[in-house]
C-alpha positions in Angstrom: 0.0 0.0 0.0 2.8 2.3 0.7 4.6 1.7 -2.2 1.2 2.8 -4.5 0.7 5.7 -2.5 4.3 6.6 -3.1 4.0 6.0 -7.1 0.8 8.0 -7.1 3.0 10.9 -5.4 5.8 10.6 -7.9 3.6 10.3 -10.9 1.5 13.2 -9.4 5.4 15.2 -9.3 6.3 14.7 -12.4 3.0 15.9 -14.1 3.3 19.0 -12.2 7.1 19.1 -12.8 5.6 18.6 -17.6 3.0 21.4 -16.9 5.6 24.0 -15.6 7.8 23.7 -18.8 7.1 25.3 -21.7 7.3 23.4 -24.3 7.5 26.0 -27.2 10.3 28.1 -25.7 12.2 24.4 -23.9 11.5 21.6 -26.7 12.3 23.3 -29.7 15.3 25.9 -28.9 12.9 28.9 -30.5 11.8 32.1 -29.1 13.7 31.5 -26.1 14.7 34.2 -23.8 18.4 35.5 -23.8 19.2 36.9 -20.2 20.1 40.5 -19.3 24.1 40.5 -19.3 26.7 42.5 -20.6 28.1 40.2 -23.9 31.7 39.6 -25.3 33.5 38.3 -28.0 33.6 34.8 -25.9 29.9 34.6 -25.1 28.8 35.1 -28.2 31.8 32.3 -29.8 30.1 30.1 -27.3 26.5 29.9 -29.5 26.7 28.2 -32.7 26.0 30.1 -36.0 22.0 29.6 -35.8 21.7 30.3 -32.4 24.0 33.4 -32.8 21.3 34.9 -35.9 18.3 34.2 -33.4 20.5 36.0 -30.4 20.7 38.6 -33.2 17.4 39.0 -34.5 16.3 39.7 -30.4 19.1 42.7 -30.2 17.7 44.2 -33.1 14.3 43.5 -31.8 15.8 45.5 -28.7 17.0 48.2 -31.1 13.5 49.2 -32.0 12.9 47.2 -35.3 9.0 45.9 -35.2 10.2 42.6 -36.9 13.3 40.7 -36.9 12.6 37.0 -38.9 15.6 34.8 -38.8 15.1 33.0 -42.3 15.8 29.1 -42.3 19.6 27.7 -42.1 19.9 26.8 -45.6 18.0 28.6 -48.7 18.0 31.7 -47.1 18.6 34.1 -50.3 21.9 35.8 -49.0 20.6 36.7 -45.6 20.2 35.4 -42.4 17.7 38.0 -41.1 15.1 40.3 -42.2 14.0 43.6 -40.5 11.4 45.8 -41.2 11.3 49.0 -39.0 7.8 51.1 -37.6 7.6 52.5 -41.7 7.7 49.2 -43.3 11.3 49.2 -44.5 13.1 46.2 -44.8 16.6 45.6 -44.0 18.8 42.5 -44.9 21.4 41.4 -42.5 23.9 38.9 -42.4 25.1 37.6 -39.5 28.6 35.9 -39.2 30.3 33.9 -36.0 33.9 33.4 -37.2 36.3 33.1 -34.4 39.5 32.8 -36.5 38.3 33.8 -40.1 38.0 37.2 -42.0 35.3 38.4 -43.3 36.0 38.9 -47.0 34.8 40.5 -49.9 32.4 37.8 -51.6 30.8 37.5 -48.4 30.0 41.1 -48.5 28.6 40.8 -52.4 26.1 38.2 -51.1 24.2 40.2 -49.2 24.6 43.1 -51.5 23.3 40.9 -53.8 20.4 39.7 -52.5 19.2 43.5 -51.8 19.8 44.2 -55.3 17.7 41.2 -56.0 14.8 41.7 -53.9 14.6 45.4 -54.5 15.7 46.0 -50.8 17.9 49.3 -50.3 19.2 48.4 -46.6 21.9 46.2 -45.4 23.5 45.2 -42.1 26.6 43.0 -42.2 27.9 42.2 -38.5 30.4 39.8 -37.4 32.5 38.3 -34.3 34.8 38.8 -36.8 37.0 41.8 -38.7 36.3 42.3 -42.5 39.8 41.5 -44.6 41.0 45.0 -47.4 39.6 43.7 -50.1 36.2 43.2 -48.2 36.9 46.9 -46.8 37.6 48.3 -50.2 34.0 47.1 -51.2 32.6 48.2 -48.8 33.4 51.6 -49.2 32.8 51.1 -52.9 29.3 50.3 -51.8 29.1 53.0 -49.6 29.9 55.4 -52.0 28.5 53.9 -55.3 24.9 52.5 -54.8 21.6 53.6 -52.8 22.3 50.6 -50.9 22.3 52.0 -46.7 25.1 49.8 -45.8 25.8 49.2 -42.0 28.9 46.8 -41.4 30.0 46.1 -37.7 33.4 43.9 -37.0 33.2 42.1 -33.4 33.7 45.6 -31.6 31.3 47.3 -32.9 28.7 45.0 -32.6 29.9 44.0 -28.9 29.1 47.9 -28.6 25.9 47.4 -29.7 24.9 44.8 -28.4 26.2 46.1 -24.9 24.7 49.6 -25.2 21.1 48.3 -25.0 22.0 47.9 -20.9 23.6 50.5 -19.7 20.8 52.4 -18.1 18.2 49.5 -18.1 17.5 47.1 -15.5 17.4 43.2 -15.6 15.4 42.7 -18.3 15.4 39.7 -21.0 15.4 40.0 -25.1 13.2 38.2 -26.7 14.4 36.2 -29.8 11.9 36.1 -32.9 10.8 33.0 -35.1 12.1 31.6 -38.3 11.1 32.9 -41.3 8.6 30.9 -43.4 10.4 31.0 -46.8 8.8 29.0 -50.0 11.4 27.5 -52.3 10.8 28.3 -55.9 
């Protein structure tokens, strides 16, 4: 008799323990919540590349942008994420994790090129990383040739603005966005 009365208690635990998860943000990785901290270069080496997009798409969530859609791993038409800000205006980032590896300049063209493509006259570019000269040079080539609104942070600029979103709030937690819904044609 004791023994039932102690299985009943267990089983009775362990529903109760199920029912406190949730399963949406616990089971499948997505929309979880990144904890209020002030980032480096290490914790951010420390995510792999997916999880490093989604930790991206919640900063610039932070930021201000309305929408920030992490598009899926593979078939993702030269970006990783798509913003559009309180106007409706879209921006294309890419997002890069290197910890050893320049950014050079046929990454760059990628996303250039899928703005080009899709009509879409703003770009971020942001990396652990540093860009290399030759993805430097077109850069500024970029910058100073097209209607392209090109953004490009190496890892200390976007430690800076990743970092700035805290210094006068208080413990607060950044909310990562869903994947993107893209059909393959």
């Amino acid at each position: 008799m004791k023994l039932i009365v102690f299985l009943i208690g267990l089983t009775i635990l362990n529903i109760g323990v199920l029912l406190s998860i949730d399963w949406k943000d616990n089971w499948f990785g997505v929309n979880k919540k990144i904890p209020y901290k002030k980032y480096s270069r290490d914790d951010l080496l420390r995510m792999d590349g997916f999880e490093f997009e989604q930790f991206m798409a919640g900063i610039f969530k932070k930021h201000g942008y309305k929408r920030a859609d992490v598009t899926p791993k593979s078939n993702d038409y030269g970006r990783d994420i798509e913003l559009k800000d309180k106007e409706g205006n879209i921006t294309f980032v890419e997002c890069k994790r290197y910890e050893d590896e320049y950014i050079n300049r046929e990454r760059v063209q990628k996303l250039i090129g899928a703005c080009v493509g899709m009509g879409v006259k703003r770009a971020i570019f942001c990396t652990t990383s540093l860009f290399n000269s030759n993805a430097n040079g077109y850069l500024c080539d970029v910058l100073s040739n097209s209607d392209i609104e090109l953004i490009y942070m190496d890892c200390d600029d976007l430690l800076k603005y990743i970092n700035e979103l805290y210094e006068c709030e208080s413990e607060e937690s950044i909310e990562d966005t869903v994947i993107l819904d893209i059909e393959q044609g």
